[in-house]
C-alpha positions as CSV (number, residue, x, y, z in Angstrom):
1,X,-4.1,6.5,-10.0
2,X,-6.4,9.9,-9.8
3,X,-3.8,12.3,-8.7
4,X,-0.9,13.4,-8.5
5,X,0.4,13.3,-5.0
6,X,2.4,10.2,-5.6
7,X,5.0,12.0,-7.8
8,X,7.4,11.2,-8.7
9,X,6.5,7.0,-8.2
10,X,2.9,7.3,-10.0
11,X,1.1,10.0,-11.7
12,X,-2.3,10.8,-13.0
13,X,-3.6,8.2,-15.0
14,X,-1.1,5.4,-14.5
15,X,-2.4,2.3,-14.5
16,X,-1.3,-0.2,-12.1
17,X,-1.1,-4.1,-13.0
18,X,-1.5,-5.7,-9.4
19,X,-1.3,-9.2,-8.5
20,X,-3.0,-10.7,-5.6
21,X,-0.7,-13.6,-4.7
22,X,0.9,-13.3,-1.3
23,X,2.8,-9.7,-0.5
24,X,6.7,-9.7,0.6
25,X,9.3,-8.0,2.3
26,X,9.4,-4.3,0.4
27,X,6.9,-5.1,-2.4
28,X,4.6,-1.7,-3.0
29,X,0.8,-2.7,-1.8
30,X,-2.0,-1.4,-2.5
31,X,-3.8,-1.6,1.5
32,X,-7.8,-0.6,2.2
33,X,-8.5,1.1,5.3
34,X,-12.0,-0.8,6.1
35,X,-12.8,1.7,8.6
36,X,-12.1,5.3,6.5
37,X,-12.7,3.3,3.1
38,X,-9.0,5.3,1.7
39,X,-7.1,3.0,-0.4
40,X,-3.3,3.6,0.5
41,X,-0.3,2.4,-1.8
42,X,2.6,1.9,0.2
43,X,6.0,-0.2,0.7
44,X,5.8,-2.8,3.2
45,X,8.6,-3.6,5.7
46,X,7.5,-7.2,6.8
47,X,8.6,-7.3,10.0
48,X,7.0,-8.0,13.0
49,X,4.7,-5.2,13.6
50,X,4.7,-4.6,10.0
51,X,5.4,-1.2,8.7
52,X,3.9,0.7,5.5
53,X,5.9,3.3,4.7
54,X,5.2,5.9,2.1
55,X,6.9,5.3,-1.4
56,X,7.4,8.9,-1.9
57,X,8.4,9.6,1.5
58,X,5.7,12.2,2.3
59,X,3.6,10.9,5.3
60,X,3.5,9.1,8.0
61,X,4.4,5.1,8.2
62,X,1.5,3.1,9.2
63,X,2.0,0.3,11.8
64,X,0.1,-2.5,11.9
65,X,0.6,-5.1,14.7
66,X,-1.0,-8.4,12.7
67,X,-0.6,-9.9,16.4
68,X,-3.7,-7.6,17.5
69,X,-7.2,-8.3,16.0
70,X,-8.4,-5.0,16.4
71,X,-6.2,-3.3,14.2
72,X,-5.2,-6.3,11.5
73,X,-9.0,-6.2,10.9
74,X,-9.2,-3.1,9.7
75,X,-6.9,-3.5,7.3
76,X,-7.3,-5.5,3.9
77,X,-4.5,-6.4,1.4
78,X,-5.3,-5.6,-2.2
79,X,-2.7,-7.1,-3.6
80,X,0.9,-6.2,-4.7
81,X,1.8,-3.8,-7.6
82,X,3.6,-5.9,-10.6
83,X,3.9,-2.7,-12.4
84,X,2.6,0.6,-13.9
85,X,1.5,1.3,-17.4
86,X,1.6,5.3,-18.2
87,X,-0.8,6.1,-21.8
């Protein structure tokens, strides 16, 4: 983590132990944005268009219909956080 615009979820220097296995209903992704190359982390609602909604409620949810090529493919799925480690 390299800020601190998370707070109060993550801070500066946390480190995040992800796992790549397939994401669920609420876990807290990590999502790349192929086209603006941003990394977002954000709570996923599964349903169907999914929904990524900010874990620290500041921001705007992010739709993505997985339904419509053009805008699942610019999205990739990092993986989903297992949990964070604060030194």
């Amino acid at each position: 983590v390299t800020s601190d615009h998370l707070h109060p979820a993550y801070h500066y220097g946390d480190i995040l132990l992800m796992c790549k296995k397939a994401i669920h209903q609420v876990d807290t992704c990590i999502f790349l944005n192929k086209e603006t190359g941003r990394a977002y982390i954000r709570r996923l609602t599964a349903s169907s268009p999914w929904v990524l909604e900010p874990i620290n409620d500041l921001g705007r949810p992010i739709v993505i219909d997985r339904n419509e090529e053009a805008v699942s493919d610019k999205w990739i799925r990092f993986g989903y956080v297992l949990t964070k480690m604060r030194v």
